[in-house]
N, C-alpha and C positions, 0 to 999 in steps of 0.2 A: 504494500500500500504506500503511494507518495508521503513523503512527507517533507516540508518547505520551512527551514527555521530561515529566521533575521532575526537577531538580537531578541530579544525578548518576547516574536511577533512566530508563530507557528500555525502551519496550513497543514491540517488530516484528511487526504481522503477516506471517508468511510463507503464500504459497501453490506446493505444489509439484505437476508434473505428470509422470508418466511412461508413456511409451508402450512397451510389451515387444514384444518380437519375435512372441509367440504372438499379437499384437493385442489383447489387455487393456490395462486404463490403471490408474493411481494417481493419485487425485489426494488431497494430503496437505493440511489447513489448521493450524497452528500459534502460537502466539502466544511469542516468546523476548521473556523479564525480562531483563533487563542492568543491572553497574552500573561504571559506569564511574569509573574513577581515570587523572584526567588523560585523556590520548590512549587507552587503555587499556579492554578489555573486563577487568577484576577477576573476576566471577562471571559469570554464565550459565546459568538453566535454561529448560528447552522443554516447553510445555504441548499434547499434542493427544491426543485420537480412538485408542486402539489400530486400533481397529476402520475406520478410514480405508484402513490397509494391503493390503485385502484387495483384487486387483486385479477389475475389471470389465470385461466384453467392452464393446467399444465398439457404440455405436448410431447407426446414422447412418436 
């Protein structure tokens, strides 16, 4: 998974996946800004897709 530090200032891609019981899936892509003070997450926001949420039958 990427990950983008500058001084204090850090870029995560995150990728998430979920499988629901009715066999649809979610798959989430996001990108979290962080800044960090010391050891410490300070702030935090989360950048994605609303339209990711929506789940999908799987395909095989």
């Amino acid at each position: 998974r990427p990950v983008f530090v500058n001084g204090d200032r850090v870029v995560i891609r995150w990728v998430f996946r979920f499988n629901w019981h009715d066999g649809t899936t979610t798959q989430m892509e996001e990108l979290a800004y962080q800044r960090w003070e010391g050891e410490r997450i300070a702030e935090e926001t989360f950048f994605y897709d609303p339209a990711q949420r929506v789940p999908k039958k799987l395909t095989t």
